[in-house]
C-alpha positions as CSV (number, residue, x, y, z in Angstrom):
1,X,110.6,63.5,68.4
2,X,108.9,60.6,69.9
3,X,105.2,60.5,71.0
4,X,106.2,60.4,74.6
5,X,108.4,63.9,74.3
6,X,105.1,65.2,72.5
7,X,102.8,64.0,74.8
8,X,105.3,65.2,77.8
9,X,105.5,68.9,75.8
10,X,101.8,69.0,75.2
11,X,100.7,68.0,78.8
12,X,103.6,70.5,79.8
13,X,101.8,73.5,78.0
14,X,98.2,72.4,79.2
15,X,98.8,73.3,82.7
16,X,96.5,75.1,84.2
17,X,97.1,76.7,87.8
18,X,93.5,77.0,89.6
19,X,94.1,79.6,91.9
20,X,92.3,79.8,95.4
21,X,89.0,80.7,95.2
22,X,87.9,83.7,97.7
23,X,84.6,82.9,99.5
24,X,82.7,86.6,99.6
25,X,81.3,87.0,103.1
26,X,79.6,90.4,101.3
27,X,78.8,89.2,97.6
28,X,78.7,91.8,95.0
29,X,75.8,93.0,92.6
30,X,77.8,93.9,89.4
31,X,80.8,94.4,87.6
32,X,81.6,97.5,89.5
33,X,80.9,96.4,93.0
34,X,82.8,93.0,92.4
35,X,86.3,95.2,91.5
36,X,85.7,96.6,95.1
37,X,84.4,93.8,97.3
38,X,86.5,90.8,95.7
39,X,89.6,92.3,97.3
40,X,91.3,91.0,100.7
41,X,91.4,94.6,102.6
42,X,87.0,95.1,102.2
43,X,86.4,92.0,103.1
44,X,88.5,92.1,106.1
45,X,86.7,95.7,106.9
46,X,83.2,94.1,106.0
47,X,84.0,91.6,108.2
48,X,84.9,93.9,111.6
49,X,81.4,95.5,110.5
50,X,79.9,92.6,110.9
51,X,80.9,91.3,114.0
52,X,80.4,94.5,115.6
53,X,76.5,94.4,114.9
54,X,76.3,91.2,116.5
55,X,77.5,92.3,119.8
56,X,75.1,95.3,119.7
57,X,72.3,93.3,119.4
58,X,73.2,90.9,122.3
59,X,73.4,94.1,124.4
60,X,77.2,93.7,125.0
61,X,78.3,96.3,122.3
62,X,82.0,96.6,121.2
63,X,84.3,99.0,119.0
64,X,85.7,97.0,117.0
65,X,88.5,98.1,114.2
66,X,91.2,96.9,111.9
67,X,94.5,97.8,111.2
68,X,95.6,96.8,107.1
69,X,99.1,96.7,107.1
70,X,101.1,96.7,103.7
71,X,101.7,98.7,100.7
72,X,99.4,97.2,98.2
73,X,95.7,98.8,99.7
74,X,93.9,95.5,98.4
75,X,96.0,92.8,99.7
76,X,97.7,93.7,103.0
77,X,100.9,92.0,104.5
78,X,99.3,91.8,108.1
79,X,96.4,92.8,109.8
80,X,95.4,93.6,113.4
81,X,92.1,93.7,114.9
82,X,91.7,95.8,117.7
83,X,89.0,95.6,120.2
84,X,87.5,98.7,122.6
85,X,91.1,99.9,121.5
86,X,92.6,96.3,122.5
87,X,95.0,94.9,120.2
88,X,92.8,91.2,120.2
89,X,94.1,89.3,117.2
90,X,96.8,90.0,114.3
91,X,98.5,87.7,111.3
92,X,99.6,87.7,107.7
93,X,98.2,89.0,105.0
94,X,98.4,85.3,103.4
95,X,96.5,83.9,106.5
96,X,93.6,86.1,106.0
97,X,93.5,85.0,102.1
98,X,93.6,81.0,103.2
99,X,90.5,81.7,105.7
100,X,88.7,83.8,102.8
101,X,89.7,81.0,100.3
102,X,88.3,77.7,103.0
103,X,84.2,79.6,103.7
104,X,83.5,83.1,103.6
105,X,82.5,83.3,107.3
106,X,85.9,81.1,108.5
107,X,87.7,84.8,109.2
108,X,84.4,86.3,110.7
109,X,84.2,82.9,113.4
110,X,88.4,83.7,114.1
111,X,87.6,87.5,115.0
112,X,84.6,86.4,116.9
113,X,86.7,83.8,118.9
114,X,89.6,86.5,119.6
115,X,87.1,89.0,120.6
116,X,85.7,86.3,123.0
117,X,88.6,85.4,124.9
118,X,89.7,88.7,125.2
119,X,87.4,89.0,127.9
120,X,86.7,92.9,127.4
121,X,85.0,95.4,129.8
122,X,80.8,95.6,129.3
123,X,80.2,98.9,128.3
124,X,77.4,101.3,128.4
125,X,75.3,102.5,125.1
126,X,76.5,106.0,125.8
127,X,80.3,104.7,126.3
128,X,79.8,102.7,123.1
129,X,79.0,105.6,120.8
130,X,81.8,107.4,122.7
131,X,83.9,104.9,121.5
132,X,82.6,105.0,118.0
133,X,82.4,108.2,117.7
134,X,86.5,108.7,118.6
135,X,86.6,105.7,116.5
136,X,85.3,107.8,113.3
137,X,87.4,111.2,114.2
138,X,90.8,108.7,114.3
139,X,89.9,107.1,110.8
140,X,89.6,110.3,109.3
């Protein structure tokens, strides 16, 4: 063997695949919480949680909810994102991952855009916690 075909063999055998890096919108505090919050699914949920604070505050609140498509529960095939029961937004599985892999809030500015443009009804407090409250009874 030539020092080329070694070189070419060794180089071959030093690859080293750097997989995508998920940004944490949520970080975790330990071993435990990271085998929870490093997965595609919470952060996707933390996400919705999120945003749905922020409209609260404003005084323009929203039920927001998402729907995890897929059979693995940590990484799901698609995704929709539902607001005041309004189907607003929806992709892959895969696109979620790129957003969570380019900033940890580049998913959390899509949902907020989606639920922007959606141009949804203002509703009251009271209609709000309705809302949520139907919200919890479906999830369960």
């Amino acid at each position: 063997m030539d020092n080329f075909s070694v070189r070419s063999e060794r180089n071959f055998h030093n690859l080293v695949v750097k997989p995508n890096h998920m940004h944490l919108l949520e970080k975790p505090n330990g071993y435990a919480s990271a085998m929870v919050k490093s997965s595609l699914s919470y952060q996707m949920r933390f996400t919705v949680q999120v945003l749905e604070k922020e409209p609260c505050v404003a005084g323009d609140p929203h039920v927001l909810q998402t729907k995890l498509l897929g059979d693995d529960s940590r990484e799901p095939s698609s995704w929709k994102l539902f607001a005041d029961g309004k189907c607003v937004a929806d992709g892959s599985g895969a696109f979620a991952r790129e957003c969570f892999c380019e900033g940890a809030e580049v998913f959390l500015d899509l949902c907020r855009d989606a639920v922007e443009t959606a141009e949804l009804r203002q509703w009251s407090q009271r209609e709000y916690e309705l809302l949520s409250a139907a919200r919890g009874i479906v999830e369960v």
